[in-house]
C-alpha positions as CSV (number, residue, x, y, z in Angstrom):
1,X,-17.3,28.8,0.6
2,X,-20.2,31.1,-0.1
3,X,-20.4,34.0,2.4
4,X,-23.5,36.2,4.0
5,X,-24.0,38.6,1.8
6,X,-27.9,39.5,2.3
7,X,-30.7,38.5,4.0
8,X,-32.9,37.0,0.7
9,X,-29.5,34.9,0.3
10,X,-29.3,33.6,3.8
11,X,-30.5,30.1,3.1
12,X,-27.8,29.6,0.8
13,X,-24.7,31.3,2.3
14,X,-25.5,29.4,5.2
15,X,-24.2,26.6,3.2
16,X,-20.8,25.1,2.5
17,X,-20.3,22.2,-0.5
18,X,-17.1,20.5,-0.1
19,X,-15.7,17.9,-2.7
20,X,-16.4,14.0,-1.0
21,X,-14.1,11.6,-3.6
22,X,-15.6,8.5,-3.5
23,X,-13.5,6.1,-5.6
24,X,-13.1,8.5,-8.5
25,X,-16.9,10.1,-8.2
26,X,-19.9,11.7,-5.7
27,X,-19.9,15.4,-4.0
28,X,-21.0,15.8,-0.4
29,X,-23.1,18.5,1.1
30,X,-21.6,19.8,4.1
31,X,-23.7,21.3,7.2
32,X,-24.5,24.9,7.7
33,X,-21.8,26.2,9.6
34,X,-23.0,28.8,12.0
35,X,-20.9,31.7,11.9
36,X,-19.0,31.1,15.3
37,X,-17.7,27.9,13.9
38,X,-14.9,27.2,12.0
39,X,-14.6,25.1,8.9
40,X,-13.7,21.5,9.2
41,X,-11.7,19.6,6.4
42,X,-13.7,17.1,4.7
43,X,-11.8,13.7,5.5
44,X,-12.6,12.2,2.3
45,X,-12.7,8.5,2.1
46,X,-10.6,6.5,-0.2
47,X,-11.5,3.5,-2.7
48,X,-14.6,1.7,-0.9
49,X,-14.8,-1.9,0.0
50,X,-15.6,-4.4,-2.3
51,X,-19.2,-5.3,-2.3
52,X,-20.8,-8.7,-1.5
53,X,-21.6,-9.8,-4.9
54,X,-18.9,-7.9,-7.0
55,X,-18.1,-8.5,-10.4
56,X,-16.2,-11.3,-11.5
57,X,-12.8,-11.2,-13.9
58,X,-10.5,-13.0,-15.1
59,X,-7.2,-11.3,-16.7
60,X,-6.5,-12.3,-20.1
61,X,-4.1,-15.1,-20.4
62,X,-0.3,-14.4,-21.5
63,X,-0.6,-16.1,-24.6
64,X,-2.5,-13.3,-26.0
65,X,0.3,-10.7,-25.2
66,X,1.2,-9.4,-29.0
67,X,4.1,-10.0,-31.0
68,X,4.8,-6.4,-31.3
69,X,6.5,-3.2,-29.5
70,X,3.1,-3.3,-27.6
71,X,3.6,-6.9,-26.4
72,X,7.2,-6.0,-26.0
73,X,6.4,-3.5,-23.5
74,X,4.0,-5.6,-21.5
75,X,6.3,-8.7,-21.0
76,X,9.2,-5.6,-19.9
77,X,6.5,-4.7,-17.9
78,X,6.5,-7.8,-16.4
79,X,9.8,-8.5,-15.6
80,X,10.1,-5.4,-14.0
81,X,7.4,-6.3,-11.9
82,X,8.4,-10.0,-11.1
83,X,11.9,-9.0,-10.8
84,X,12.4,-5.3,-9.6
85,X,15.5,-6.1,-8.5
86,X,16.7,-5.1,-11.8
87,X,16.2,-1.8,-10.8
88,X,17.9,-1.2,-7.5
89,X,20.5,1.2,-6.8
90,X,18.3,3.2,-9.3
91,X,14.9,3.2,-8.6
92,X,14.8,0.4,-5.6
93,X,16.5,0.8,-2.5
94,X,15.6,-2.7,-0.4
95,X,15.2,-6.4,-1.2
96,X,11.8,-6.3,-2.3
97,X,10.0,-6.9,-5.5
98,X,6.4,-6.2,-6.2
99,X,5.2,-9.7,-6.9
100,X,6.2,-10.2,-3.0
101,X,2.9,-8.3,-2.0
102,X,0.8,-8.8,-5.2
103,X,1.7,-12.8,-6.1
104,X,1.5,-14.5,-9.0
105,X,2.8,-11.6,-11.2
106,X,0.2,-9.6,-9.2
107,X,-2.7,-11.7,-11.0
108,X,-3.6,-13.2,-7.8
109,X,-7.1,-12.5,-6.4
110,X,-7.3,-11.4,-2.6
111,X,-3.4,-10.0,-3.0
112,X,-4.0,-6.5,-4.2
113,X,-3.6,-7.9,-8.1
114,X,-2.9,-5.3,-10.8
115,X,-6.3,-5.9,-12.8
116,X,-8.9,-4.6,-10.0
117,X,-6.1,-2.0,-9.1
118,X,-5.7,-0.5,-12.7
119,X,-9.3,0.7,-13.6
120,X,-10.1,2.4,-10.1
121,X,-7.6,5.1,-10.5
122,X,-7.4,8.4,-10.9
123,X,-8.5,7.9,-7.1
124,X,-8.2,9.6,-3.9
125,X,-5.7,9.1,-1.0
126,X,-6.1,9.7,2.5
127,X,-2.1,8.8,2.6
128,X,-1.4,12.1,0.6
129,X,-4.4,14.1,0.6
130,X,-5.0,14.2,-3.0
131,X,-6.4,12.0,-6.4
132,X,-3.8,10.5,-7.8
133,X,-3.4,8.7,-10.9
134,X,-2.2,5.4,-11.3
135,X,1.5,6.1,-12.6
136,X,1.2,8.6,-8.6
137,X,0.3,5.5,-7.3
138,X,2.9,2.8,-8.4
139,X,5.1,5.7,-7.4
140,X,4.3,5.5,-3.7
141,X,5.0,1.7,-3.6
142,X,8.7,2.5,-5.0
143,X,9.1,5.4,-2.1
144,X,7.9,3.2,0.9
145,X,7.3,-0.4,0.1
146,X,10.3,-0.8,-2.3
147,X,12.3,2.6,-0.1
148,X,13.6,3.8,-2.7
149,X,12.3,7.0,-5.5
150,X,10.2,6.7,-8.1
151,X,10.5,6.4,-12.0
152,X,9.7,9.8,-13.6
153,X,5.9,9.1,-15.2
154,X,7.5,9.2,-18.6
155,X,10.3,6.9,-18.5
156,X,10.7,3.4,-20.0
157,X,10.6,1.6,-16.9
158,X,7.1,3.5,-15.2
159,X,5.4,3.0,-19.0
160,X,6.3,-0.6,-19.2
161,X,4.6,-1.4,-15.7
162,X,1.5,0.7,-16.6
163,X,1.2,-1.5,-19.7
164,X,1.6,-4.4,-18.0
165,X,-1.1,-3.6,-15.7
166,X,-3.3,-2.4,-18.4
167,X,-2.8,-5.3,-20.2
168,X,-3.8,-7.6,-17.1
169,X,-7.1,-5.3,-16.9
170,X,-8.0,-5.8,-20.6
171,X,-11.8,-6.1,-20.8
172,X,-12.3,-5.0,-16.7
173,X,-15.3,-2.7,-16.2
174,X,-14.0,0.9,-15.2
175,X,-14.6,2.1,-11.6
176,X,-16.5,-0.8,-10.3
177,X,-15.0,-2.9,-7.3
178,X,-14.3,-6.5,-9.1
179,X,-14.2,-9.6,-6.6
180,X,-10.8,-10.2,-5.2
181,X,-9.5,-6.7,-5.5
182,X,-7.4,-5.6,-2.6
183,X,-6.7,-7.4,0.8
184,X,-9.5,-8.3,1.9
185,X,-10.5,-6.9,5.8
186,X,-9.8,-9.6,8.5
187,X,-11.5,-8.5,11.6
188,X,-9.9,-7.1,14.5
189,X,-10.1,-9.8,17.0
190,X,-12.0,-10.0,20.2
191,X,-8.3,-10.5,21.8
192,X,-5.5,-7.5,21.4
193,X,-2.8,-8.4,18.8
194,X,0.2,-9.9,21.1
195,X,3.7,-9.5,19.8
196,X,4.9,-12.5,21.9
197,X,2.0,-15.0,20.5
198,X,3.3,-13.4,16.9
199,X,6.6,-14.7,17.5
200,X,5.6,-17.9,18.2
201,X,3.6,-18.3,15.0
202,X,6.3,-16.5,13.3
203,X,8.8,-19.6,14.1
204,X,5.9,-22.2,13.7
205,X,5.2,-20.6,10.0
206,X,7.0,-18.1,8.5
207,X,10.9,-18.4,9.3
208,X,11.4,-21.3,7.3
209,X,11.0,-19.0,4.0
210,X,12.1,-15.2,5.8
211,X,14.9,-16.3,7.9
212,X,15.2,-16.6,11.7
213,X,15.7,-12.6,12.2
214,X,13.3,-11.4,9.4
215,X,16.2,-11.1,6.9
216,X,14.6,-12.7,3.6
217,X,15.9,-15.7,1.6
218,X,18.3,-15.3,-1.6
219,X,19.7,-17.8,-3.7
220,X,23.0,-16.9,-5.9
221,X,22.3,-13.3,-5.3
222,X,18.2,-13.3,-6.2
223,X,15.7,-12.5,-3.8
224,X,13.4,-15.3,-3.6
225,X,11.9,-14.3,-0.2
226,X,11.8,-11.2,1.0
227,X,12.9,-9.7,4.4
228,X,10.0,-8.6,6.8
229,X,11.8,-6.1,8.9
230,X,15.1,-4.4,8.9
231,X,17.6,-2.1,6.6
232,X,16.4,-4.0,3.4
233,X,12.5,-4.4,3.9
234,X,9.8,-2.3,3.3
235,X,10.2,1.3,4.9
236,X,7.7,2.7,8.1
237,X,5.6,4.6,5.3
238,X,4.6,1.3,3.6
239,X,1.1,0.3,4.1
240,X,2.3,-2.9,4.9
241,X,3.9,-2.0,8.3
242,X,-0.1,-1.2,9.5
243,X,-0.7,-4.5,11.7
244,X,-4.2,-4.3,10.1
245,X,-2.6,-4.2,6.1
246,X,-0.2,-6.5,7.0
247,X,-3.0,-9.3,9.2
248,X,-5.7,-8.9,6.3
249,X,-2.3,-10.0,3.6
250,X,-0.9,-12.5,5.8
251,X,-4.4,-14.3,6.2
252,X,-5.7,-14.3,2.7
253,X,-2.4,-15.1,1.3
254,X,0.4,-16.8,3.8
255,X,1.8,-19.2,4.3
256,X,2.3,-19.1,0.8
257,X,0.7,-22.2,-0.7
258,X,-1.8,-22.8,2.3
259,X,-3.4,-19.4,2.3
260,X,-6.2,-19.1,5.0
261,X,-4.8,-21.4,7.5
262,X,-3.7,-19.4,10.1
263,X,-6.9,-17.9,12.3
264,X,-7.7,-14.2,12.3
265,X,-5.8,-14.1,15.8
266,X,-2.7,-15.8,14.6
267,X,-2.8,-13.5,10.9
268,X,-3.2,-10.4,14.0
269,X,-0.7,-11.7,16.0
270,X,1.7,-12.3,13.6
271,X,1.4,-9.0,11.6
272,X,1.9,-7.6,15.3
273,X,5.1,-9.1,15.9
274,X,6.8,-8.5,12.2
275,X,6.0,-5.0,12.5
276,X,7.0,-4.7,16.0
277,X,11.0,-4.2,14.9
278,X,12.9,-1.8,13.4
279,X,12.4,-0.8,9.7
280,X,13.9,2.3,7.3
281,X,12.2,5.4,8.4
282,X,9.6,7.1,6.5
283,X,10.6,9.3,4.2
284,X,8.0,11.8,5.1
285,X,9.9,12.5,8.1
286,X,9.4,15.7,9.4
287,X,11.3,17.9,12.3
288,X,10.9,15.1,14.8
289,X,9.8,11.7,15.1
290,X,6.9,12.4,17.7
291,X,5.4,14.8,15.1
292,X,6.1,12.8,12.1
293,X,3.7,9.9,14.1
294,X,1.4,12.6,15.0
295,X,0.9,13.8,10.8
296,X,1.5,10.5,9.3
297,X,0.9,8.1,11.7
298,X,-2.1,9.1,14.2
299,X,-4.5,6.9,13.4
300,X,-2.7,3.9,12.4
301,X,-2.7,0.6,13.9
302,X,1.2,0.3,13.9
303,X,3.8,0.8,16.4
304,X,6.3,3.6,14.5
305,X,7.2,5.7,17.6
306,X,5.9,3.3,20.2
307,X,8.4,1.7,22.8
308,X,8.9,-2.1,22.2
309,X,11.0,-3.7,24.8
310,X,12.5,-0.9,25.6
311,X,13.0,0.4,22.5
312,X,11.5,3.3,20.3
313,X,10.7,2.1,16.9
314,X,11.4,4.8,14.6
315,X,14.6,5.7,16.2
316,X,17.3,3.6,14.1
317,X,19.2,4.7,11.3
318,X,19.8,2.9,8.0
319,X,21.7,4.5,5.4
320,X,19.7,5.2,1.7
321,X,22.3,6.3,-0.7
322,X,19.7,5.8,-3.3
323,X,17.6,8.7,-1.8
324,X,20.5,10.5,-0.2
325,X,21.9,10.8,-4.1
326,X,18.5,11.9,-5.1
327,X,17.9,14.7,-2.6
328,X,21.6,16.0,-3.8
């Protein structure tokens, strides 16, 4: 910040530039600050909506994938992705996989897919105050959505899924919003998310894949469903346990096969009641749970640290000897 240092400088000391990330560009010009006040932090936004009108893609098809070490590393890159599983007890600490929140091999348009992901990042994030780069944000999804700890950025594993998902992007325009990137925003209804009309669409339309109690489907030991609350779903740090994240997913996306069947109030509804149980805590955790929800948490839409029937979501223990080991 530039400080008064004369009077033929006053028009400019009186004002502060802070950085505004946009996507990856743009700089903001704050306000004068008078001298009385104090300076604010400049909550910077993260990647913007897609526009009306975005671009179209299409990812290149796998029968152009080499046969080389290159296309050797993007089909490891893909099994990895279809099939984390491969990785738990060392890099995965739940049941989930990342095709089970970006489908079809994360090629799928309107479910996050890895090709309108790829060429947006470096990017900044409100969820750790910072640009990160892509390989910083597959990492996140391993800590929260997958509970578990990252690959190190230069290990087999981490370069294989960067490949893959710079393969899938292969001809993408950089830094511009393609169609289908993301979830797309479902609306927050006129009526308030209900956890007890959730449950009801839950039974009606989504425990015949996740099981009665959330728990997830596996057949001869492979996860072919994944669990929606409990020790081995995704942890209270995952964007997925915001009701918002989790209603825009659900609507665009489940029941899988008949996406945009349910109605914004049912996707809302639903979302409500999956996320109102008990989950791994987030690994952010920090001296208490109140002030954990105050940092992290504020201005969610979630429940972490709200009472649910008499219960305060946050406040069960799972054990993690994935990250236990790893903080040793």
């Amino acid at each position: 910040m530039v400080t008064d240092s004369g009077a033929s400088m006053k028009s400019v000391n009186n004002l502060t530039f802070r950085a505004l990330v946009v996507g990856v560009l743009g700089l903001a010009l704050q306000a004068p600050l008078h001298a009385d006040e104090e300076q604010v932090l400049d909550y910077q936004v993260e990647l913007p909506e897609t526009p009306d009108g975005a671009v179209k893609f299409k990812p290149i098809s796998d029968d152009r994938i080499p046969d080389d070490g290159f296309g050797e590393m993007v089909r490891y890159g893909e099994s990895l992705f279809v099939d984390t599983q491969q990785l738990r007890g060392k890099y995965v600490g739940n049941d989930m996989n990342c095709v089970n929140c970006h489908l079809d091999r994360g090629r799928k348009a309107d479910s996050s897919p890895m090709w309108a992901a790829y060429t947006m990042y470096p990017a900044y994030r409100r969820k750790n105050d910072k640009v990160n780069t892509n390989e910083e944000r597959v990492a996140g999804c391993f800590e929260f959505s997958m509970n578990g700890t990252p690959p190190p950025p230069s290990s087999k594993e981490m370069t294989a899924l960067m490949t893959y998902m710079y393969w899938m992007s292969t001809g993408a325009p950089t830094g511009i919003p393609l169609e289908g990137r993301g979830y797309p925003t479902v609306a927050k209804p006129a009526q308030e998310p209900d956890i007890r009309r959730g449950k009801g669409v839950y039974e009606a339309s989504c425990a015949i894949c996740h099981g009665a109690d959330g728990e997830g489907q596996k057949v001869e030991g492979k996860v072919v469903f994944p669990p929606l609350w409990g020790e081995n779903s995704y942890n209270f740090g995952a964007g997925m346990h915001r009701i918002n994240t989790a209603a825009s997913f659900i609507k665009h996306n489940m029941p899988l096969g008949k996406p945009g069947t349910l109605s914004d109030q049912e996707a809302w509804d639903v979302a409500a009641y999956i996320n109102s149980h008990e989950r791994p805590q987030d690994p952010r955790f920090d001296k208490t749970l109140a002030h954990t929800h105050d940092v992290f948490h504020a201005d969610e839409q979630c429940y972490y640290g709200k009472e649910i029937d008499g219960h305060v979501l946050g406040t069960k223990s799972y054990p993690n000897p994935l990250r236990e080991t790893a903080a040793r």
